[in-house]
C-alpha positions in Angstrom: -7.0 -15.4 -8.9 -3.8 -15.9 -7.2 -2.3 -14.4 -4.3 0.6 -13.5 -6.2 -1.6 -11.5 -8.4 -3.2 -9.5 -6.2 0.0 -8.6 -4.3 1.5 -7.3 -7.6 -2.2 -5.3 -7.7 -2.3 -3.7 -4.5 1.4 -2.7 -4.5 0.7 -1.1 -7.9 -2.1 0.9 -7.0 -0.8 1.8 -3.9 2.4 3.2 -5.8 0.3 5.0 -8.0 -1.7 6.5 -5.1 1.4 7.4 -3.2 2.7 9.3 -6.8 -0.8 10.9 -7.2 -0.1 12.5 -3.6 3.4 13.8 -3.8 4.1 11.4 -1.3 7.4 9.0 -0.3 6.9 5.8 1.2 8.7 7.5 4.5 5.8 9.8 4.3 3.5 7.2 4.1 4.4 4.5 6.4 5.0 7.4 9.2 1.6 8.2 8.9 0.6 4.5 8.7 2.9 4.0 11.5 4.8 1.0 9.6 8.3 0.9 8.9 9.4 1.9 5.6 10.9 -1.0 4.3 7.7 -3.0 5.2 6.0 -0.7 2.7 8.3 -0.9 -0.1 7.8 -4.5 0.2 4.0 -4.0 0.0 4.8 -1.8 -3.1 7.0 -4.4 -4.4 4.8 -7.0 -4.1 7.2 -9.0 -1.8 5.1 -8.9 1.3 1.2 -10.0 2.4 0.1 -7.2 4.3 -2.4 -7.9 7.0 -6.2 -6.2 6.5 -5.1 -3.9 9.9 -1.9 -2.9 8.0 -3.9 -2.5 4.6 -6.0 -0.2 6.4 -3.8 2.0 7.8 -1.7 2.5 4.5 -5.1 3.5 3.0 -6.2 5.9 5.5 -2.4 7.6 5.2 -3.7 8.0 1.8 -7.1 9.2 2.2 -8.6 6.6 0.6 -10.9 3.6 1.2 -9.0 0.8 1.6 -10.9 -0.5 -1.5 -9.0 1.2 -3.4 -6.3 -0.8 -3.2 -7.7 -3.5 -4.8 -9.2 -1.7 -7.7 -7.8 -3.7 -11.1 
């Protein structure tokens, strides 16, 4: 697998997440306490979140951070 891959993956499914929740990426990241702009790139598949950051995004979900991953 490459990395690229699984960026493209994670930002997907956290987008869908984010939809599934009524939820912007203002909401999210402010409950993640990231900046929004960081998150759009993790959405975009632009940036390589760190496993702290991953975490937070999925608790602002209410999910396990597993989730993210899911294909």
């Amino acid at each position: 697998m490459r990395i690229m891959d699984v960026q493209t993956r994670v930002g997907k499914n956290l987008q869908k997440l984010r939809r599934e929740r009524d939820l912007t990426q203002e909401d999210v990241a402010h409950k993640a306490n990231l900046h929004q702009t960081y998150l759009s790139g993790v959405e975009g598949g632009k940036r390589n979140p760190s496993i702290v950051a991953l975490d937070r995004i999925a608790k602002a979900l209410g999910v396990d951070v597993a989730r993210l991953f899911e294909r």
